[in-house]
C-alpha positions in Angstrom: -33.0 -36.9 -26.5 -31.4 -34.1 -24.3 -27.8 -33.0 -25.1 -27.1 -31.2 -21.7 -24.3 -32.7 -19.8 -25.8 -33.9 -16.0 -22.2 -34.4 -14.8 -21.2 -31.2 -14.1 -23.7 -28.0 -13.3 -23.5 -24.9 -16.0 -24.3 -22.4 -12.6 -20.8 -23.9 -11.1 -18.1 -20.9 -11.4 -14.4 -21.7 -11.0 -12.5 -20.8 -7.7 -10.9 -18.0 -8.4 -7.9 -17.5 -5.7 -7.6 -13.5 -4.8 -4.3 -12.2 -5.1 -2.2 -11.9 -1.5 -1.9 -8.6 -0.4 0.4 -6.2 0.7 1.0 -3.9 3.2 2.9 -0.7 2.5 4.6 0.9 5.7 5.9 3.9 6.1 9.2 4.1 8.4 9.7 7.0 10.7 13.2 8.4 10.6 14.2 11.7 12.6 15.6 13.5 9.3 12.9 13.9 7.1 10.6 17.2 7.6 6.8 16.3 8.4 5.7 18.9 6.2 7.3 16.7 3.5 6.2 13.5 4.5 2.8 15.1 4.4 3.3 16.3 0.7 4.5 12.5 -0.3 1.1 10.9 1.2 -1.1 13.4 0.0 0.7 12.9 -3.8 1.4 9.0 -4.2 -1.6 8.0 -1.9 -3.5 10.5 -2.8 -4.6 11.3 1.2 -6.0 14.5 2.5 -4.3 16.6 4.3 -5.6 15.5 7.5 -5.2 12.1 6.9 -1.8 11.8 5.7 -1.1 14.1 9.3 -2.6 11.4 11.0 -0.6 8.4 9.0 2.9 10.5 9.4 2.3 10.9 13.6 1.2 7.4 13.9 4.5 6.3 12.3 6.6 8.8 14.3 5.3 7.8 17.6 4.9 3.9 16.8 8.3 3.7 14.5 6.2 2.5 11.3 2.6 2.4 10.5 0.5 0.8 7.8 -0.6 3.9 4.9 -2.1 1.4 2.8 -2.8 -2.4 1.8 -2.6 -3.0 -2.5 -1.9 -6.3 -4.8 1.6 -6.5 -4.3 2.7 -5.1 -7.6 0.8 -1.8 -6.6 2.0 -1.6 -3.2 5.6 -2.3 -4.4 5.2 0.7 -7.0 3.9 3.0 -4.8 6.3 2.4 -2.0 9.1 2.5 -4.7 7.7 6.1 -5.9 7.4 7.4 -1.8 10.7 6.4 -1.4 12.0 7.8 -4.4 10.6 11.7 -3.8 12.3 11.1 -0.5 16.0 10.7 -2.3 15.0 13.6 -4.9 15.1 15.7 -1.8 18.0 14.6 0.2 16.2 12.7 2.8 16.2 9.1 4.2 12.3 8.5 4.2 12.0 4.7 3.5 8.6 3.1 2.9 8.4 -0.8 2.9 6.0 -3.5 1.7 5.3 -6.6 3.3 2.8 -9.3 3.1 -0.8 -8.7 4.8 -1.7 -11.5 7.4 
């Protein structure tokens, strides 16, 4: 006689939800040098030059722009270390998270 169960199939896989992600922004502010903000893209989101030029305009002429999407506990950490070098140096840049649509 044959032991294998017929009630469920041993290919199904369980539904695994993916975590939500997160959006970390990057708020422009008319204190902080660009130079720096370069210097804290290229060093916590580890961006070339040329892109982190690209991500710091965009959020000076828009007012905020997207530098990266993480599971929430990375984006939060990452923002959270941005922001940080920013008070280290005596300047008010901010960087946010919020949840991706």
């Amino acid at each position: 006689m044959n032991d294998i169960n017929t009630t469920t199939r041993p290919d199904a896989k369980p539904k695994i939800k993916r975590p939500r992600l997160y959006k970390v922004m990057l708020e422009n502010d008319d204190f902080t040098p660009r130079e720096f903000v370069v210097h804290v893209l290229k060093s916590v989101f580890r961006m070339t030059e040329e892109e982190a030029y690209i991500v710091m305009m965009a959020a000076h002429q828009q007012g905020n722009c997207v530098v990266a999407v993480f599971t929430k506990d990375i984006a939060e950490q990452k923002a959270k270390d941005a922001t940080d070098m920013g008070r280290e140096a005596g300047v008010p840049l901010l960087f946010t998270t919020e949840p991706e649509n």
